[in-house]
VOGU-3710 file (C-alpha; in Angstrom, 3 decimals, decimal comma):
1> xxxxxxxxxx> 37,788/125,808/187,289  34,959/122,947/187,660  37,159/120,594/185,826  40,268/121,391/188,199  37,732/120,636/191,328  36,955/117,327/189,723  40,158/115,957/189,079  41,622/116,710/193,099  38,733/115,348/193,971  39,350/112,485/191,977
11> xxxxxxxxxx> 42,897/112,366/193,066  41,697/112,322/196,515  39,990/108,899/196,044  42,782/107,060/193,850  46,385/108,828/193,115  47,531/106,644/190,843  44,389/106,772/188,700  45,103/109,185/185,646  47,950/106,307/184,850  45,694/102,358/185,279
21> xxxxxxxxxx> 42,634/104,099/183,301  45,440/105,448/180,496  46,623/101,971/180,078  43,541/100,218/179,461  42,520/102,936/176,936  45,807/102,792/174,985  45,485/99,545/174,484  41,896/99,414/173,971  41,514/97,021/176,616  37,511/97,316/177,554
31> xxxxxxxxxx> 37,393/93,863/179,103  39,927/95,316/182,340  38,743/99,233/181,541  34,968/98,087/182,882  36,410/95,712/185,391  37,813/98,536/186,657  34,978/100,948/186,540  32,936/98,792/188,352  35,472/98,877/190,713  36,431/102,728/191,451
41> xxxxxxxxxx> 32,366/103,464/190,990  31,984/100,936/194,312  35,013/102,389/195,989  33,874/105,989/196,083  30,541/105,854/196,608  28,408/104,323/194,367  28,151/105,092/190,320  26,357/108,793/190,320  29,492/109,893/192,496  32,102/107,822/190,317
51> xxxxxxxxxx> 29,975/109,406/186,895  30,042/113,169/188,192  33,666/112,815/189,037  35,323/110,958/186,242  33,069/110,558/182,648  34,412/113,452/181,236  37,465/112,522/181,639  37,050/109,327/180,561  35,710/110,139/177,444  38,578/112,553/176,883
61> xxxxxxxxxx> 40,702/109,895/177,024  38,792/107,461/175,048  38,903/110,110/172,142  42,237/111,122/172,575  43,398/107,345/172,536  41,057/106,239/170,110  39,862/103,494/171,815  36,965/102,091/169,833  36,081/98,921/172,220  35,915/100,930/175,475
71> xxxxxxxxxx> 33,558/103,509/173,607  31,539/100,650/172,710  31,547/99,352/176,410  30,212/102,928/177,657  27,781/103,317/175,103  26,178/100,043/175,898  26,806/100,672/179,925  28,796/97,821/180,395  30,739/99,942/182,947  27,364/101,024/184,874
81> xxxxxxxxxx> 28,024/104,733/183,414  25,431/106,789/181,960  26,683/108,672/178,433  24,625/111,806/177,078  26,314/111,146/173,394  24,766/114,972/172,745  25,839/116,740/175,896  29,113/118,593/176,491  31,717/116,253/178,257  33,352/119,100/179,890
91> xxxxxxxxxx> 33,436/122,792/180,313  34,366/123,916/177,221  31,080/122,638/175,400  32,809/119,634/173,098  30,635/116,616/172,831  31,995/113,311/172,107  31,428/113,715/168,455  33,537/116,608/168,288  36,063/114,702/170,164  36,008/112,242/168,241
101> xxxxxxxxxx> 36,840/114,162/164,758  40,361/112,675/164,092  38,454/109,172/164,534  36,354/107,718/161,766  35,710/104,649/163,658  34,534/106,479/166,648  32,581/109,046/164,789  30,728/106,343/163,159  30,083/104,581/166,098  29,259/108,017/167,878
111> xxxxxxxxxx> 26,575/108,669/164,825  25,272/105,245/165,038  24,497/105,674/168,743  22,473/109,109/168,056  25,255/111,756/168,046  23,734/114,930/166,431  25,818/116,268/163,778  24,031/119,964/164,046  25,729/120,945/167,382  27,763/123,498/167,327
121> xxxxxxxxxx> 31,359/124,189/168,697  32,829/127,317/168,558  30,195/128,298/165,974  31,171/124,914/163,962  29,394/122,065/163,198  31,389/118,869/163,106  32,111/118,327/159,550  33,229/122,294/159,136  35,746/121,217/161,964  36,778/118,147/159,927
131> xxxxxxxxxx> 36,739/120,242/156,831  38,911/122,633/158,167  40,896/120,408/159,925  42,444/118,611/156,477  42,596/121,657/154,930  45,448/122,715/157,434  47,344/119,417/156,918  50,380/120,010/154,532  48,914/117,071/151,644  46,192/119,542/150,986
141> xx> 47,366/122,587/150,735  48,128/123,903/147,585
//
């Protein structure tokens, strides 16, 4: 339900949004995605507004689209943002590690930058997710 709040919220400042901060993460573009966060964190308020609206959505879509270079522009604040690597990006208790499982790049950058591998999701640590997550791909079974 929180998540829900922050997203009309979010539409409420910028409609078209969800599509201009896709873009730049599908194509890994951190140069315009941090542009642009400087932008929206000015237009709504300053960056603790933009940051309680929008990071964990961001870094759902950084995971999701892989985008190594804009992780790397977060983690070093380039954008003005403020990333907990350890804390839960949204609701359901996922930190950007476990986000990140389908990623080696990003889970080594995420482990370089102090991501604890000993918090649980669902009971799992990350590698049991990873473990479990190749044993359900069709090359390994059998």
């Amino acid at each position: 339900m929180a998540e829900k709040s922050q997203q009309s919220k979010m539409v409420k400042y910028y409609r078209g949004f969800d599509n201009i901060i896709r873009d730049f993460i599908e194509y890994d573009n951190s140069d315009a995605f941090v542009q642009w966060t400087h932008y929206k964190a000015r237009s709504v308020g300053g960056y603790d507004v933009y940051q309680s609206l929008m990071l964990s959505y961001i870094m759902l879509e950084i995971t999701l689209g892989r985008a190594v270079k804009c992780a790397i522009a977060l983690l070093q604040r380039e954008t003005g943002l403020k990333l907990d690597i350890n804390a839960a990006t949204n609701t359901s208790g996922r930190t950007p590690l476990h986000l990140s499982l389908p990623t080696p790049e990003l889970i080594d950058l995420f482990l370089r930058y102090g991501a604890r591998a000993d918090i649980r999701f669902k009971g799992q640590l990350p590698l049991n997710m990873v473990i479990q997550n190749l044993s359900e791909r069709p090359q390994f079974i059998g």
